[in-house]
C-alpha positions, 0 to 999 in steps of 0.5 A: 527492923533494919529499914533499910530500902529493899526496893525502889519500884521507878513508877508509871504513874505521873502525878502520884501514887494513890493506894498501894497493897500487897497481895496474900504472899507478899510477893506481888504489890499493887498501885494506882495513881491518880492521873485521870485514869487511875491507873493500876499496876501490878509489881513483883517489887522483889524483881523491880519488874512490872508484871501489868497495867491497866486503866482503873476507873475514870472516877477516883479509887479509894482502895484497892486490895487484894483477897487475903488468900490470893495472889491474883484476885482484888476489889477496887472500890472508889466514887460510885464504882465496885469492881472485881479483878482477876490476874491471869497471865499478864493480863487483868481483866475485871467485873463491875459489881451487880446491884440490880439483883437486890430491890431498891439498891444504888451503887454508893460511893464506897470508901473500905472493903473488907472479905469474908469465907465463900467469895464474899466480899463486903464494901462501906458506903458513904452513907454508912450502909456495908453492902455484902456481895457474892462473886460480883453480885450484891447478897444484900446491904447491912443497912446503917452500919455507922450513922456516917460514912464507913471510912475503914475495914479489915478483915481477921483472917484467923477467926474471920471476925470483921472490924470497921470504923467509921464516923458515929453519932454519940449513943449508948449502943453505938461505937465509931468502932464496931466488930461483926461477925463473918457474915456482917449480922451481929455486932458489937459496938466499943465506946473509944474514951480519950477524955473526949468523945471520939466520933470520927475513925478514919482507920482500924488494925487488929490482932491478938485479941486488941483493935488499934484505931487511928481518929481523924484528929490524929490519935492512935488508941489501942481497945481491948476487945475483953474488956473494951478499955481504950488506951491512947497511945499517941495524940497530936494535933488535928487538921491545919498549921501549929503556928503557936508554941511556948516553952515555960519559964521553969517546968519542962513544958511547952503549950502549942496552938493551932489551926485546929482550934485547940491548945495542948499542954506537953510535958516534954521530958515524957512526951505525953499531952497532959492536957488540951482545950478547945479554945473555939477558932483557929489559935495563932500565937501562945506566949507564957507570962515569965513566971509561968502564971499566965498565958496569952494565946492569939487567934485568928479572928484577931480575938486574944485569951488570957488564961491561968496556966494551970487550970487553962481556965479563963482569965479574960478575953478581948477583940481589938483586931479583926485579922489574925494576931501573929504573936502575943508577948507579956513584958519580964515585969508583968505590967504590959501585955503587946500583940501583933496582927496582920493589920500592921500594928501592935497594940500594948496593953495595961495588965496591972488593972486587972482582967479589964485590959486598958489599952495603953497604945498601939504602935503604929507606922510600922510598914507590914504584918508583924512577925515576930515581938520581943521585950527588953529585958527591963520592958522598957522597949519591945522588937518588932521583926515585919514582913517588910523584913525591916526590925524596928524597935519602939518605946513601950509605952508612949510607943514611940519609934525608936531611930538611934542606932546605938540606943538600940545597939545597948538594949539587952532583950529579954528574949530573941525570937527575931529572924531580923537584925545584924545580929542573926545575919548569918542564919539566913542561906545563900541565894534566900528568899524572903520567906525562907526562914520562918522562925528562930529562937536563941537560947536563955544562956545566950550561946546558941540559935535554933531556926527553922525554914521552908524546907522543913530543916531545923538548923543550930547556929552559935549566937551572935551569928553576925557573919553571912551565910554563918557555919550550922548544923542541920536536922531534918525536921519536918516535911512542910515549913517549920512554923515555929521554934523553941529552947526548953526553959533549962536550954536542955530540948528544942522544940519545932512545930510544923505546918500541914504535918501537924 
């Protein structure tokens, strides 16, 4: 409760730490690495000492555990391997797990383990059987037990009950989720209801009468095993970067989009997902109209959507690029709609037409991939920042550059999402490279500018923030990159998102 650290176990493994499990007591922690020998070691981690170690396998291991009465047995299973270790002394020894003594049956890969009374031990395969073994010997297989690989199991020591998860086709009687009992015969299926079907369960817990599921999409749900209700208790996005994020212009809610083809809706004062939509390809950029009508999200493919923001329902779409869009932008007055693409160009189009999208010009000579975009606060002039790192500033909409300086010096702009200009000199760090600092926001009243970086940080500055290496607060905000950043319309939250930490 206190977290604080209560050992540091300095490692033998080079490349990095694969598994670790605790033994029955507690009192001694294993770990394998994922050098090429896979090595396990063996820790009374209250000393800090090392008790042994030992090659594990030269194919990797997925999970090693121990027997949950044991201080000195354990299974290691992994890439087409079972084997069963004993600590005596300082020494592990091991036995590789016997298929030849049950007709037809290969060695599988195998992904879980889980245990049951009298030395059984039970193992899910990949293909979605669950092999049941006595000592080192296979009793028989549990054919089919998911329609796909068996990612996860855990073993209830009070009533023996065994819980797996693993990746489901969608039937009547089937659950990616099933609880079987001590000798793997009879079962039970849950149905996990989100709004979306769950197919895929990567891990599984349970305890007092509730089976809690993490999804391979990132979702944490609780199932009642009396009546089988799933409650969601958390919900994130799935695999790959959030690159888009949007605050509404009036109600505390911001919309995200990602890699993983969704967008979701977010009430930010509860910090619940109200709504998500999947909207096909890997989504890029999202920007709200400034009455929080509209939404535009930008996709990879280099396809934009117009959407209702409340239904999230379809307005029109269009292709004009074949890249990825990097950043779309409604101008304050809602008559021209700009978009950004790794092509170099922004494209500016007519919205008073209707859902028909007359493309009225796109600025080109601009020197590399697009940032970010900004419109001024009487859309007459759009900001574009460039992977060059040069800002450049265009006419909308004869898309003509502009090159006075003080012309563009007097321009207010209705947003500054820019990392370039001499007016946000100061967030950039010393000794900085060019990709350092990925995205920044300055706030509606003026006053303040968030950014975010390589490192993961999220650093608050005071606006304008002309001066070098300007003084900042810092936050630890995420572990890869931040990839975007966001005031609340009110100025009251920051919002960042974050690269493969989702």
């Amino acid at each position: 409760m206190s977290k604080q650290t209560l050992s540091i176990l300095r490692s033998p493994h080079s490349k990095g730490v694969g598994y670790v499990n605790f033994s029955a007591t507690g009192k001694l922690l294993l770990s394998v690495g994922v050098e090429p020998e896979h090595t396990i070691t063996v820790w009374r981690w209250q000393e800090g000492s090392r008790v042994c170690s030992k090659a594990g396998h030269p194919d990797r291991i997925f999970v090693v555990e121990f027997r949950p009465d044991s201080d000195s047995q354990f299974v290691s299973v992994g890439i087409k391997h079972v084997k069963f270790w004993t600590l005596a002394g300082g020494a592990l020894m091991y036995k590789k797990g016997v298929v030849g003594t049950v007709e037809d049956s290969r060695m599988q890969t195998m992904l879980s383990v889980a245990f049951g009374a009298n030395n059984l031990t039970f193992t899910g395969a990949i293909n979605g059987d669950v092999y049941v073994w006595r000592d080192h010997f296979l009793l028989r297989v549990v054919a089919k037990a998911h329609t796909g690989p068996v990612f996860t199991m855990y073993t209830t020591l009070r009533d023996g009950l065994i819980v797996t998860g693993g990746k489901e086709r969608p039937t009547k009687e089937g659950g990616a989720v099933k609880l079987w009992d001590q000798e793997m015969k009879r079962c039970r299926a849950f149905q996990l209801e989100t709004g979306q079907q769950v197919e895929c369960v990567r891990s599984v817990c349970r305890g007092k009468g509730k089976i809690l599921v993490g999804t391979k999409d990132g979702e944490i749900i609780e199932v009642g095993e009396k009546n089988a209700a799933s409650n969601l208790l958390l919900d994130s996005h799935g695999q790959g970067g959030i690159w888009g994020l949007a605050a509404h212009p009036v109600k505390e809610l911001c919309i995200t989009a990602s890699d993983d083809a969704t967008i979701r809706l977010w009430d930010l004062s509860d910090k619940k997902l109200l709504n998500k939509v999947c909207v096909g390809h890997a989504a890029r950029c999202v920007s709200y109209s400034s009455d929080g009508e509209m939404l535009g999200v930008g996709m990879k493919n280099g396809e934009f959507l117009l959407l209702l923001s409340n239904s999230l329902k379809m307005w029109t779409k269009k292709r004009d690029r074949s890249a990825s869009l990097q950043d779309i932008r409604f101008s304050p007055d809602h008559r021209l709609l700009a978009v950004g693409s790794v092509e170099n160009t922004v494209d500016v189009y007519d919205m008073s037409g209707g859902p028909s999208l007359n493309r009225l010009v796109y600025c080109s000579d601009i020197p590399a991939f697009i940032l970010q975009l900004d419109f001024s606060a009487d859309s007459g002039y759009i900001q574009v920042s460039t992977g060059a790192y040069k800002r450049l500033v265009f006419e909308v909409p004869s898309g003509k550059l502009l090159s006075d300086q003080t012309s563009i010096d007097r321009i207010t702009w209705a947003t500054w999402t820019s990392i370039l200009g001499d007016e946000v000199l100061g967030i950039w760090p010393r000794n900085a490279d060019k990709a350092d600092v990925i995205c920044a926001c300055v706030s509606h009243a003026g006053l303040n500018m968030v950014s975010g970086d390589d490192f993961g940080l999220v650093k608050l500055f005071d606006f304008p923030c002309s001066e070098k290496f300007a003084k900042h607060k810092r936050y630890l905000g995420h572990s890869p990159h931040v990839t975007n950043i966001r005031f609340s319309h009110d100025d009251k939250y920051v919002i960042s998102t974050g690269g493969d930490d989702c």
